[in-house]
C-alpha positions as CSV (number, residue, x, y, z in Angstrom):
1,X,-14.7,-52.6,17.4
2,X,-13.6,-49.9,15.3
3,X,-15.8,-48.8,12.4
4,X,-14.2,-48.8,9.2
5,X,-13.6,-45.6,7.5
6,X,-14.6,-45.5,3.7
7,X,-12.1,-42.9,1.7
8,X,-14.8,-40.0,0.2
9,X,-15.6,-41.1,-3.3
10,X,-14.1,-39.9,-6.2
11,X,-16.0,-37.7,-8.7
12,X,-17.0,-39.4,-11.9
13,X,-14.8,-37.3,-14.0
14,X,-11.5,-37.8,-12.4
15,X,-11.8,-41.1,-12.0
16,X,-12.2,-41.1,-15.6
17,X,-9.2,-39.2,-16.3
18,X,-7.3,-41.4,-13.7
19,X,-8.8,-44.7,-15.8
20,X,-7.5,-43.0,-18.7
21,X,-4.3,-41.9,-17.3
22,X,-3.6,-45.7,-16.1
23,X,-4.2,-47.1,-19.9
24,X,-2.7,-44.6,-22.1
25,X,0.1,-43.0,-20.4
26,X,1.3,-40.9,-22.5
27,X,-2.1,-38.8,-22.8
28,X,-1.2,-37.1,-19.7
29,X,2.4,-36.3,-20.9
30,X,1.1,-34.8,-24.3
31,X,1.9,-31.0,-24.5
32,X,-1.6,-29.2,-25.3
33,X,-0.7,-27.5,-28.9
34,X,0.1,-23.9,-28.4
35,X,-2.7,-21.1,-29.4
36,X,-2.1,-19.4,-32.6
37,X,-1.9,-15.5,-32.1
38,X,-4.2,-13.8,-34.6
39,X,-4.4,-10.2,-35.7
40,X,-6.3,-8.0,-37.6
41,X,-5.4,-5.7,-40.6
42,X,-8.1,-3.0,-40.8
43,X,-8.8,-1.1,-44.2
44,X,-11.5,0.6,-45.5
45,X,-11.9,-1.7,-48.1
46,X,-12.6,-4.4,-44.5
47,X,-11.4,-6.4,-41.9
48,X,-8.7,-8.8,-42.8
49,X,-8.1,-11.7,-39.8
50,X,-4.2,-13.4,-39.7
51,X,-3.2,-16.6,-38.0
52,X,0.5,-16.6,-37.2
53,X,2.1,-19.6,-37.4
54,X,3.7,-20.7,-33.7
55,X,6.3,-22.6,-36.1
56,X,8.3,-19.5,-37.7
57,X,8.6,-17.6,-34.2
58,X,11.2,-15.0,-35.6
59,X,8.6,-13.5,-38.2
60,X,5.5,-14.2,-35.6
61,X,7.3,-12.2,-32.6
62,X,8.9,-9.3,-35.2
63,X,5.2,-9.0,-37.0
64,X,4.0,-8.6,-33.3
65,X,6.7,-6.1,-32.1
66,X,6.2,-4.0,-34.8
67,X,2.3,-4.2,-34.8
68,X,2.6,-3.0,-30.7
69,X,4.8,0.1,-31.6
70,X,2.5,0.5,-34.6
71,X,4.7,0.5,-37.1
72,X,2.1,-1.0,-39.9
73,X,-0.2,2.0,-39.1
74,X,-1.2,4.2,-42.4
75,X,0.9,2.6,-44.3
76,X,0.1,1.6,-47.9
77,X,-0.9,-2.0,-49.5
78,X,1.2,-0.6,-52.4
79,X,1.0,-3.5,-54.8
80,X,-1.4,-5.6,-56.1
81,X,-1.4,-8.1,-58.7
82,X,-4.8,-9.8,-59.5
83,X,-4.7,-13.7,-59.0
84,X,-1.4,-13.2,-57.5
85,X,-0.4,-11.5,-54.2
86,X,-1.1,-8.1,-52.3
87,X,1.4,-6.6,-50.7
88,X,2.4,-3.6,-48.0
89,X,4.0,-2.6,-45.2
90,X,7.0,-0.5,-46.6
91,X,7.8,2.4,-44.2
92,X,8.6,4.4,-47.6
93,X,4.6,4.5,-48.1
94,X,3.5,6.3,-45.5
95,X,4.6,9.7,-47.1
96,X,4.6,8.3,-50.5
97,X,3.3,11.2,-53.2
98,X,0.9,9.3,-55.7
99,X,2.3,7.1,-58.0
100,X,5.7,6.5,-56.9
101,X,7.7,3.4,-57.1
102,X,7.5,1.9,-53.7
103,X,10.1,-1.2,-54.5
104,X,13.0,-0.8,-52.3
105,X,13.6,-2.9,-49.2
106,X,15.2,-3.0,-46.1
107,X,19.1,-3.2,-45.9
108,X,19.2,-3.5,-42.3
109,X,17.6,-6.0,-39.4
110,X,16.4,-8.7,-42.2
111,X,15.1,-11.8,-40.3
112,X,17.0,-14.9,-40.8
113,X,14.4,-17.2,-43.2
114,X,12.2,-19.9,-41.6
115,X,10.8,-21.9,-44.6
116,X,9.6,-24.9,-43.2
117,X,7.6,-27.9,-44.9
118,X,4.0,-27.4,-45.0
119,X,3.9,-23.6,-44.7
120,X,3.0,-23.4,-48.5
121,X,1.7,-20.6,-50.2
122,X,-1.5,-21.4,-50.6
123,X,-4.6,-19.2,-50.9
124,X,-4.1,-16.8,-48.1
125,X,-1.0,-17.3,-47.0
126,X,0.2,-14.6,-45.4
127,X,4.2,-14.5,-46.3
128,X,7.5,-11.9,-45.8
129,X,8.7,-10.0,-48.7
130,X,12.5,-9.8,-49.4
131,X,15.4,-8.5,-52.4
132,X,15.7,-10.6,-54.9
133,X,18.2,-13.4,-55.1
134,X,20.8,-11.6,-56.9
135,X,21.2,-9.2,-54.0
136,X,19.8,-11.5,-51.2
137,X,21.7,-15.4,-51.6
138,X,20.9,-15.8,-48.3
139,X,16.8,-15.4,-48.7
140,X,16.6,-13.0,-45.4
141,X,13.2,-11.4,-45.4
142,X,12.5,-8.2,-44.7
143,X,11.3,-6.8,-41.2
144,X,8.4,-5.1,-42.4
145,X,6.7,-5.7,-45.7
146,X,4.4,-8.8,-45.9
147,X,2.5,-10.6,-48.8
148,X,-1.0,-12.7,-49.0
149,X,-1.4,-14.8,-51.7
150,X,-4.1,-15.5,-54.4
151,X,-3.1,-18.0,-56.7
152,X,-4.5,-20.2,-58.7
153,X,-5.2,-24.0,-58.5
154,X,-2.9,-26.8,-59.4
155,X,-2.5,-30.3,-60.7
156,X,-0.2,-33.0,-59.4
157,X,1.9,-32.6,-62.7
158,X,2.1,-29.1,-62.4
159,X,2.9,-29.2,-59.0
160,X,6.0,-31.4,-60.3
161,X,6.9,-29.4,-63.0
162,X,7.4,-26.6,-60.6
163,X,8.8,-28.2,-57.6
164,X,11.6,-29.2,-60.3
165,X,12.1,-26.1,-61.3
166,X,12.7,-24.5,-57.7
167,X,14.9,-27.3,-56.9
168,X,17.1,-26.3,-59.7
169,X,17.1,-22.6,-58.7
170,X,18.4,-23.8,-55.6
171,X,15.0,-24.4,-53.6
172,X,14.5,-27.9,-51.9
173,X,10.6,-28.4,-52.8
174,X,8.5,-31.4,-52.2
175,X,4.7,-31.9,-51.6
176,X,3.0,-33.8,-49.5
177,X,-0.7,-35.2,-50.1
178,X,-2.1,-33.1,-48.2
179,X,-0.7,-30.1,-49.6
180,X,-1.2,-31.5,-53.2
181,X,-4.6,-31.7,-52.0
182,X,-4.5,-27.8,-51.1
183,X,-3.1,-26.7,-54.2
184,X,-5.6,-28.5,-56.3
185,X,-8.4,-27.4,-53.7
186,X,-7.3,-23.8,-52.3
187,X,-5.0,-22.9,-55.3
188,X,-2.2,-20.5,-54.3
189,X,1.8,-19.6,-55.6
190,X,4.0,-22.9,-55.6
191,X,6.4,-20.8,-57.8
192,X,7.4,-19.0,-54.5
193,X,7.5,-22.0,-52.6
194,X,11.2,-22.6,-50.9
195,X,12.0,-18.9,-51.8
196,X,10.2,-17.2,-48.9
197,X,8.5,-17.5,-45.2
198,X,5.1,-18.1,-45.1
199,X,4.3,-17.3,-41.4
200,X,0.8,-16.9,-41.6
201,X,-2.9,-17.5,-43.0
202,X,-6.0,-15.6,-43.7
203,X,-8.7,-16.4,-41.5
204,X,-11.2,-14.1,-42.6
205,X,-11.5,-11.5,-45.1
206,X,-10.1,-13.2,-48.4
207,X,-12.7,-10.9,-50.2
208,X,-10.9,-8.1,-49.1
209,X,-7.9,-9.6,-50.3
210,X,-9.8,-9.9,-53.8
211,X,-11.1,-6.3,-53.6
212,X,-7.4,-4.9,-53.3
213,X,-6.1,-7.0,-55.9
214,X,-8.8,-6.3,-58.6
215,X,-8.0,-2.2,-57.6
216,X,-6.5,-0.4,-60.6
217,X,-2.8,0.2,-60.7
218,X,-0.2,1.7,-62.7
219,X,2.7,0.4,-63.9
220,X,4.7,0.1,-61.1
221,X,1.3,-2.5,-60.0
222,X,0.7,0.2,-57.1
223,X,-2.9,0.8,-56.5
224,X,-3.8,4.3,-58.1
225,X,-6.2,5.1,-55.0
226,X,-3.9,4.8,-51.5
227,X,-5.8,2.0,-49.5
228,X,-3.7,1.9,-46.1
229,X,-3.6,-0.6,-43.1
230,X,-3.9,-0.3,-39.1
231,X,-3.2,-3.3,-37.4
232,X,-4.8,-4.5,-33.9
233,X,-4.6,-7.6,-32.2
234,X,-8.2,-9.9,-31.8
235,X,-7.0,-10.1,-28.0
């Protein structure tokens, strides 16, 4: 008689994946979500940490190109607004002499916009800066200079009030619960939602953010004492 042969057992932990697999097969097709990149923008106010958003891949992959031929390096956070928004990254800034106007943008290589629902500009968003409307219809950000936003905090009715009013500038704006919930929790800069990219979010460092804004500035809202970024990846 031949003795029967008994298959080797199966380890507890695949067979519970297999059970699993069986019942719910779509659990075992379901993409893992891909890993946000994050980077970090060194001052020496602090250490500022970025998420980029996977979902506005143009700005992620240009805000990583230029960080690897380090581009962002000693340049200036030349404007800061208090309860509003720091910004930097011009390449004008580097060389700057104190006190000058550091407004102009890029005429050249603007991204095309990625304004997507749910990327609002709440506390910490990290966004792209642009021209103005009048010069820039087409809302095309430019390939360097970024924003993070401050903001304040908002009520549903306000929320309204100003998704009305950047629908009528041309701006298709609605909220969802959740990011009612942000607003009224986080506070941020609806006014801008619609307008620009937001392809990022603070991780860390929001009181740096705060020390930068609260820095005195002149009238052109630049910083009277040059505060200047180097940018590294957390990889």
């Amino acid at each position: 008689m031949q003795p029967v042969l008994t298959p080797p057992p199966v380890p507890r932990l695949l067979a519970v994946l297999l059970f699993g697999a069986l019942l719910f097969p779509g659990l075992a097709q379901s993409p893992r979500p891909e890993k946000r990149v994050e980077v970090e923008i060194r001052t020496e106010l602090g250490v500022i940490r970025v998420e980029l958003y996977n979902e506005t891949p143009i700005h992620r992959d240009n805000f990583l190109r230029n960080m690897a031929a380090k581009a962002y390096d000693s340049l200036l956070f030349h404007r800061a607004i208090p309860g509003l928004l720091v910004q930097g990254g011009n390449p004008a800034s580097k060389h700057a002499p104190p006190g000058a106007a550091l407004d102009s943008y890029a005429q050249e290589g603007t991204l095309e916009p990625e304004i997507k629902p749910g990327l609002i500009h709440r506390r910490g968003a990290l966004a792209a800066a642009r021209e103005g409307d009048d010069r820039n219809p087409g809302m095309r950000s430019d390939p360097m200079q970024f924003y993070i936003v401050l903001g304040n905090s908002y009520r549903k009715q306000d929320l309204d009030r100003i998704a009305e009013r950047n629908t009528a500038d041309g701006r298709n704006v609605s909220y969802s619960e959740q990011d009612r919930a942000t607003y009224a929790r986080l506070g941020g800069t609806p006014h801008l939602d619609g307008g620009y990219t937001v392809f990022g979010q603070v991780v860390e460092g929001m009181d740096v953010v705060e020390a930068l804004a609260a820095l005195p500035c002149n009238t052109y809202d630049r910083p009277v004492k040059d505060v200047r970024m180097y940018l590294r990846s957390t990889r």
